[in-house]
VOGU-3710 file (C-alpha; in Angstrom, 3 decimals, decimal comma):
1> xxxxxxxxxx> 114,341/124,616/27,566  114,071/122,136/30,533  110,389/122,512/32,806  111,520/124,134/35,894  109,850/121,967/38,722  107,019/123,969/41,017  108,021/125,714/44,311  107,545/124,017/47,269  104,143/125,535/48,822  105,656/127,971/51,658
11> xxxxxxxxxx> 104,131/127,391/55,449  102,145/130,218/56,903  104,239/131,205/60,173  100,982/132,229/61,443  99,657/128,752/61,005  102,632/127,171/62,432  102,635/129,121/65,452  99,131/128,526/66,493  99,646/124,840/65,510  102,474/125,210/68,684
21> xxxxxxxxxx> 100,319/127,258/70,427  97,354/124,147/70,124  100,413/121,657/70,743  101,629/123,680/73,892  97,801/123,923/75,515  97,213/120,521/74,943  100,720/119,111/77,011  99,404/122,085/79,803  96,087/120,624/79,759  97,355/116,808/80,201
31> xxxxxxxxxx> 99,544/118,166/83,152  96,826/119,886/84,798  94,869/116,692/84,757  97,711/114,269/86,074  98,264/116,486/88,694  94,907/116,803/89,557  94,068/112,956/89,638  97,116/112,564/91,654  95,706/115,045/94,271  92,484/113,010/93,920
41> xxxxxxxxxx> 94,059/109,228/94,100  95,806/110,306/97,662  92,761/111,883/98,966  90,507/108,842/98,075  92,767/106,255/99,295  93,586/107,892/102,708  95,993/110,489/101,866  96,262/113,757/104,118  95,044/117,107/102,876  98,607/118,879/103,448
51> xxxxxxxxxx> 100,080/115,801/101,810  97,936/115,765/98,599  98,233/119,749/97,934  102,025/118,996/98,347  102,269/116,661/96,065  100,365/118,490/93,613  102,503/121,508/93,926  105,504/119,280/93,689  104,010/117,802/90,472  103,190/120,921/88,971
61> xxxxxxxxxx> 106,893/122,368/89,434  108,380/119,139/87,567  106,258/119,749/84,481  106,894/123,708/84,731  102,949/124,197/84,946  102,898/128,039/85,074  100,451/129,980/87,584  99,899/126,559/89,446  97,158/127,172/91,774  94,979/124,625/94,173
71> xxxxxxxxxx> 92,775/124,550/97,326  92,531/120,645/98,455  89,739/120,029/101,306  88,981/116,257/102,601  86,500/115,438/99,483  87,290/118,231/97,032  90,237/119,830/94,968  89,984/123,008/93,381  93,028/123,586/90,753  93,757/126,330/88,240
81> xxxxxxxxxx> 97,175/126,825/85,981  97,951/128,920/83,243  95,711/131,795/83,514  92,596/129,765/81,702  93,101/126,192/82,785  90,389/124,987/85,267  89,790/121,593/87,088  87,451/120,558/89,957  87,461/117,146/91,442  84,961/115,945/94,008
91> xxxxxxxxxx> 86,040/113,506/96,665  82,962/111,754/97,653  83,992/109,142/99,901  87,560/107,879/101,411  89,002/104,383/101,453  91,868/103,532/103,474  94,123/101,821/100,554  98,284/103,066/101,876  100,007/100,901/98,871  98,099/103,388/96,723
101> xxxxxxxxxx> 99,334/106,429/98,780  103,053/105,406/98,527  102,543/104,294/94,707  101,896/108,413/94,503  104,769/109,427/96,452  106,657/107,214/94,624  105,300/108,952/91,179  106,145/112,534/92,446  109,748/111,736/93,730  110,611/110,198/90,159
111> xxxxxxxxxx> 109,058/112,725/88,181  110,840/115,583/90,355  114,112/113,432/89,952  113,408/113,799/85,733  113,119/109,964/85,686  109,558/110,482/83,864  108,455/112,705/81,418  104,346/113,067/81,124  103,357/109,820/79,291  105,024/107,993/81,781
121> xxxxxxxxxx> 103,784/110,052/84,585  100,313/109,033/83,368  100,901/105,491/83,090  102,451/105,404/86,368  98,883/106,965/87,805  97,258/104,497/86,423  98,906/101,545/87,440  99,104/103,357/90,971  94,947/103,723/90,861  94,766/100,167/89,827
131> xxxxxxxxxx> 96,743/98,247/92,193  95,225/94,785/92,965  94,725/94,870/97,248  94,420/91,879/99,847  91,719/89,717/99,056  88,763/89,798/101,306  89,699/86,336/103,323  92,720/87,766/104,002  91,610/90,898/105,222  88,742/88,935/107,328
141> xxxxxxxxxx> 91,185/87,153/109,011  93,387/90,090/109,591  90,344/91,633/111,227  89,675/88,819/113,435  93,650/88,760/114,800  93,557/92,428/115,463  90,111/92,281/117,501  91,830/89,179/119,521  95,174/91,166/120,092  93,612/94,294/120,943
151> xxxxxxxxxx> 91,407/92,366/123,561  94,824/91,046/124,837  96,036/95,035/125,290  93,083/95,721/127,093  93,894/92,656/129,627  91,516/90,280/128,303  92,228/86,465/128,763  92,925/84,057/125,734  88,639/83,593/126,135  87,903/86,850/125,634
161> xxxxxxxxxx> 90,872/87,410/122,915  88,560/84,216/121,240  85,341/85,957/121,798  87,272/88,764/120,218  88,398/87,517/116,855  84,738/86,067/116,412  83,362/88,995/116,834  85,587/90,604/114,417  85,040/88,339/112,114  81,247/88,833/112,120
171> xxxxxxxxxx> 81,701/92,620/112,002  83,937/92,340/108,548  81,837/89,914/106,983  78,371/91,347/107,108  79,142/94,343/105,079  80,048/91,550/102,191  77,383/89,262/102,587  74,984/92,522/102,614  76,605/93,496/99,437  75,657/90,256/97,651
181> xxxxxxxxxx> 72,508/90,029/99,149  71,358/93,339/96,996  74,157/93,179/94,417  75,459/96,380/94,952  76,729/98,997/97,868  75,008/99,902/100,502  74,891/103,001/102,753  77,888/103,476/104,608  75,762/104,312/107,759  73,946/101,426/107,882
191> xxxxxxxxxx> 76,931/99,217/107,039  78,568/100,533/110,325  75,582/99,594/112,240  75,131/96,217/111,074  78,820/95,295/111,805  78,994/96,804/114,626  75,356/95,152/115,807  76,719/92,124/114,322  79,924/92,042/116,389  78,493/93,024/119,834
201> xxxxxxxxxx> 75,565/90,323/119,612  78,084/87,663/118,599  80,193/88,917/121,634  76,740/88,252/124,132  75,535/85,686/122,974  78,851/83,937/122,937  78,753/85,188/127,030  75,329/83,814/127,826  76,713/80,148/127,618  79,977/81,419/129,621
211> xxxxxxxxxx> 80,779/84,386/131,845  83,502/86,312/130,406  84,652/89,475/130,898  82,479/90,556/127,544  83,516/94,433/127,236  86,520/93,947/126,844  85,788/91,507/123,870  83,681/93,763/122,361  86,045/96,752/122,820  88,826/94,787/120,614
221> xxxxxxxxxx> 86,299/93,866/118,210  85,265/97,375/117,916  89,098/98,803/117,521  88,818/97,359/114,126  85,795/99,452/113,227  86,978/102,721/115,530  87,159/106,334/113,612  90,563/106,469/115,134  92,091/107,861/111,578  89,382/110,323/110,785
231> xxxxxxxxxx> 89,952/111,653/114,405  93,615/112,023/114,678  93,754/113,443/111,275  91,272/115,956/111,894  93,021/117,299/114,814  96,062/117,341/112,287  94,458/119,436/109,987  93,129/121,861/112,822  96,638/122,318/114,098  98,026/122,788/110,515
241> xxxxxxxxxx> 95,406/125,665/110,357  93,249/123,752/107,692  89,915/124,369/110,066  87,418/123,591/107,234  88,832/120,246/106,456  89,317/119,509/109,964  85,781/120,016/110,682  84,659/117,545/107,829  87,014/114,861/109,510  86,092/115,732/113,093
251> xxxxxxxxxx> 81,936/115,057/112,267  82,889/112,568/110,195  84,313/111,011/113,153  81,437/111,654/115,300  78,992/110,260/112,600  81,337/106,636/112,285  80,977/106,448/116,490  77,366/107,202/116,624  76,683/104,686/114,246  78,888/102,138/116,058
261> xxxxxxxxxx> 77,308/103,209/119,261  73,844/102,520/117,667  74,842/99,003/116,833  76,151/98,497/120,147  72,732/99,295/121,362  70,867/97,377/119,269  72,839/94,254/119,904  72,487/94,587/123,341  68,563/95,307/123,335  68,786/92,047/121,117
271> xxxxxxxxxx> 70,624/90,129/123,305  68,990/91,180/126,944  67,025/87,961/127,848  69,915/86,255/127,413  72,518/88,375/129,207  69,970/89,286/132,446  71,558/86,547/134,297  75,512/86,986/133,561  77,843/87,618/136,536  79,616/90,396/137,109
281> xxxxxxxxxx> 82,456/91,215/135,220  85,827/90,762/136,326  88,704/93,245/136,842  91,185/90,816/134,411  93,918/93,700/133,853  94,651/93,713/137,720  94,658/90,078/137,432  97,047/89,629/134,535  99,446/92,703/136,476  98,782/90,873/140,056
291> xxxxxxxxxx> 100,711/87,667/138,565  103,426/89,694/136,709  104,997/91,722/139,590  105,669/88,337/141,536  108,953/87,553/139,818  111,467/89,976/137,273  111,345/87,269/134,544  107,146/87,531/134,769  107,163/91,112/134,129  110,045/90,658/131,371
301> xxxxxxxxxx> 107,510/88,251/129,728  104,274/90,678/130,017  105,846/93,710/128,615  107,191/91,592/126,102  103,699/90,007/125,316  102,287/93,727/125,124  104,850/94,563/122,473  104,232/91,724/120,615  100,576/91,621/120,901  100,621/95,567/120,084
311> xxxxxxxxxx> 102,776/94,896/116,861  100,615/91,852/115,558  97,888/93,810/115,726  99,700/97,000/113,967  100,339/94,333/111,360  96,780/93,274/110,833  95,224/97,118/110,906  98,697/97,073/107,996  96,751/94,359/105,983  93,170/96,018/106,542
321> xxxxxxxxxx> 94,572/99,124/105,203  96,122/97,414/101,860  99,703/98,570/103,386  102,509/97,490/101,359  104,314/94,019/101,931  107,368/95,543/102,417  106,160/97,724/104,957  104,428/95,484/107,117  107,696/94,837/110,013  108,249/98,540/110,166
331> xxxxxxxxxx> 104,472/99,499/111,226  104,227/96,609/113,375  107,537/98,041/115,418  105,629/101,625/115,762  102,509/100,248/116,851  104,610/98,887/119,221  106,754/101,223/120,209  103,260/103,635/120,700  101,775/101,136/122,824  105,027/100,421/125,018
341> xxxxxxxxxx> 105,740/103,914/125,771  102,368/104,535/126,950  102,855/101,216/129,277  105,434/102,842/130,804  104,158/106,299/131,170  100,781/104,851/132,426  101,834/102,445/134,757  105,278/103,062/135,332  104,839/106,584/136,251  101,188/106,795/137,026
351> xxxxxxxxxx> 100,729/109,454/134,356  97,010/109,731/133,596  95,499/108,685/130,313  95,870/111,713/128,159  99,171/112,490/129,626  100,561/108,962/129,210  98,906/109,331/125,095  100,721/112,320/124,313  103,721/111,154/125,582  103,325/107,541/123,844
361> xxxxxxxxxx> 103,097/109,958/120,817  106,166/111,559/120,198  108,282/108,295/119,820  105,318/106,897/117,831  105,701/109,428/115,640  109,457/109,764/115,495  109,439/106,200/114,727  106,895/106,895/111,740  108,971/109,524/110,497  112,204/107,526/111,014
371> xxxxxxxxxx> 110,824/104,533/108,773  109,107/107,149/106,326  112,739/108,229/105,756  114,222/105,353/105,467  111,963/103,467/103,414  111,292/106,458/101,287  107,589/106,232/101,694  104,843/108,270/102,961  105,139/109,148/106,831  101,129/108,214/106,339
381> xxxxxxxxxx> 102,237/104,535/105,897  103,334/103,844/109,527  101,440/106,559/111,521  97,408/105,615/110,497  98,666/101,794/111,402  100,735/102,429/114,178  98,189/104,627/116,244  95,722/102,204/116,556  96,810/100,842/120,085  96,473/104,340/121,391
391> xxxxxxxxxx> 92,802/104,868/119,644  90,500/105,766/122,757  87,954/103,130/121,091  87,414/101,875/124,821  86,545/105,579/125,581  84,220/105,690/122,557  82,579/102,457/123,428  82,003/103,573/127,187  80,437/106,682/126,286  78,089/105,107/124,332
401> xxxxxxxxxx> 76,978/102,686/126,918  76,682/105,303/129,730  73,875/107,519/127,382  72,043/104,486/126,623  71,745/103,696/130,207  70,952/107,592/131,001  74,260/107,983/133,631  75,025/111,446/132,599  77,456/112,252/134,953  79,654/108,966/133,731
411> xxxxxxxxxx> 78,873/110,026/129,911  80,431/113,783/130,213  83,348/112,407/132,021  83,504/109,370/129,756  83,697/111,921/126,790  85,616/114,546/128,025  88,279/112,302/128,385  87,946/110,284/125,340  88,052/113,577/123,600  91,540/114,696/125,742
421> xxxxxxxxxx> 93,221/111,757/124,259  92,103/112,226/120,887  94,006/116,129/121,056  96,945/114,516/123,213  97,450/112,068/120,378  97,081/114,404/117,561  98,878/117,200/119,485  102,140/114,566/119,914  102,126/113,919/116,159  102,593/117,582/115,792
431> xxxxxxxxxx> 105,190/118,365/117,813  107,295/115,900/116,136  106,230/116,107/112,717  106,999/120,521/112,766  110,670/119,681/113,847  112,186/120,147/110,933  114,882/117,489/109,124  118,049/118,387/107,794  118,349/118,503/104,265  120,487/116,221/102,474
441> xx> 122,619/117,232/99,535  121,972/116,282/96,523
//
């Protein structure tokens, strides 16, 4: 009689399912995490609150993450999934890098579309956390074109629009050199002082061999270094309801111009035996207008110089921001767009500042939104470039010199109305960005 061979050892269905159940927490925990460091890779690179707890919800519905649950503030996220499932993420500084931001977007669209399952999702967020930006030189010299068109807005001559981009130059490079020079970072506080010490003292000294109209060369210089984003987008997240995170944004703010106002100071403490003896400053805006109402072809040619000057310098703020290539002609046109429309409403129709901001606004933003569409990229992209012109950096710098020199009466007005364009800016962006867009079919 033939052996009979041994039965096959049976598998304990209690054993198998908790071997699914092990299988099923561990996919739930990976998700959790992906969509957390998502949340966290927007938010460090310059993301919006709204726009990071979005895309995490978005995320989290792809990968059917059940009891998705998360409470995103300017440097922390708070997430829980599942019933058990727990992660905290802390946010402790922000970088302006937009490629980055978009690389996100990018990730959420395809993994809503099923294009990537959650491997690839996770290689995606890598590559997206690791993209190479603009080398330093070229972000220098980006710096130092913005500071010389921004001194052309602000109806410097090509002198000042020099003085400008040297300035610029030396506020961008001192935070490097201080780097190497103790091999390591540095406080972000005193980094902001230094440059913008730096910038202002190359400015004076540059106007102690020549008399130049030397505000307005350290104004442009400054736009480069101006809290403008941490401003508007506060004000965003007040009128989105998000108070605590608008708060964070709104001192943050305050903290970036009091530093820049310290440097200011300092440079021009430094600088005072030299600059005891410079003339007056002239009134070059009513010069450069004074020549362009004498013939139709003149003024054709200045409002065409604004836009251009407005978009170059859109462009550079694009570079300084690590924007995407690709990008680049389409934040350029809303800077200038922004920047043209308040023209118009300024000195056109003699609309005061504020007014003239939050109507420069809506087509600013409209135009953002337009190319956010149409690219398929963040809305983020072409708004934190394209507001730049309208920044009230001139109003921050004036405020600053009117309490070092004790004129109270010119400080409160100087700030009230620095502050007024700040909400007229952010309160433009609103208005067009709650006006809801059709939905397409699938």
């Amino acid at each position: 009689m033939a052996d009979s061979l041994p039965a096959a050892p049976r598998e304990d269905p209690d054993s198998a399912l908790a071997q699914r159940q092990l299988r099923a927490e561990k996919q739930l925990g990976r998700a959790v995490a992906l969509i957390t460091d998502a949340g966290r890779t927007l938010l460090e690179n310059g993301g919006e609150v709204f726009r990071a707890q979005q895309t995490m919800e978005i995320m989290a519905r792809a990968l059917a993450v059940p009891d998705f649950h998360c409470y995103v503030l300017t440097n922390g996220i708070f997430v829980s999934a599942g019933g058990a499932l727990h992660e905290i993420r802390h946010i402790p500084a922000a970088a302006i890098r937009l490629d980055r931001v978009e690389a996100v977007n990018a990730l959420s669209r395809r993994l809503a579309a099923g294009e990537l399952d959650l491997a690839g999702a996770e290689a995606a967020l890598q590559m997206a956390a690791a993209l190479p930006g603009y080398r330093v030189p070229a972000q220098t010299a980006a710096g130092a074109l913005g500071a010389a068109g921004f001194a052309f807005l602000f109806g410097g001559g090509w002198v000042e629009m020099l003085l400008a981009a040297l300035a610029g130059t030396a506020e961008l490079a001192v935070p490097q050199l201080l780097r190497r020079a103790v091999h390591g970072p540095i406080s972000r506080i005193f980094a902001l002082v230094a440059s913008a010490a730096a910038g202002a003292l190359t400015a004076l000294l540059c106007a102690a061999v020549r008399p130049l109209d030397v505000d307005t060369a350290i104004i442009g210089a400054l736009m480069i270094l101006t809290p403008g984003v941490a401003m508007t987008m506060g004000v965003r997240d007040l009128v989105h309801a998000d108070y605590l995170s608008g708060t964070i944004r709104l001192f943050d703010a305050v903290l970036v111009a009091g530093s820049l106002a310290c440097g200011v100071a300092l440079a021009w403490l430094a600088a005072q035996p030299l600059t005891a003896l410079l003339p007056a400053a002239y009134d070059a805006v009513a010069v450069i207008t004074a020549a362009a109402v004498h013939s139709a072809w003149a003024r054709a040619l200045w409002w065409a110089g604004q836009g251009a000057a407005a978009a170059f310098a859109t462009v550079c703020f694009a570079v300084i921001f690590q924007a995407p290539r690709r990008h680049m002609p389409a934040c350029g046109v809303t800077g200038a767009v922004g920047w043209l429309a308040y023209l118009l409403a300024a000195q056109a129709w003699g609309l005061a500042a504020p007014a003239a901001t939050l109507l420069a606004a809506l087509p600013l933003a409209a135009a953002a939104r337009w190319f956010a569409v149409r690219h398929k990229a963040p809305a983020t992209v072409f708004l934190l470039c394209g507001i730049f012109p309208l920044v009230p950096g001139a109003g921050i710098y004036h405020t600053a010199c009117h309490f070092l020199r004790d004129e109270r009466a010119l400080f409160a007005a100087s700030g009230g109305e620095t502050v007024k364009i700040a909400l007229a800016l952010a309160l433009g962006i609103a208005l067009v960005f709650s006006v809801p867009l059709p939905k397409r079919k699938a």
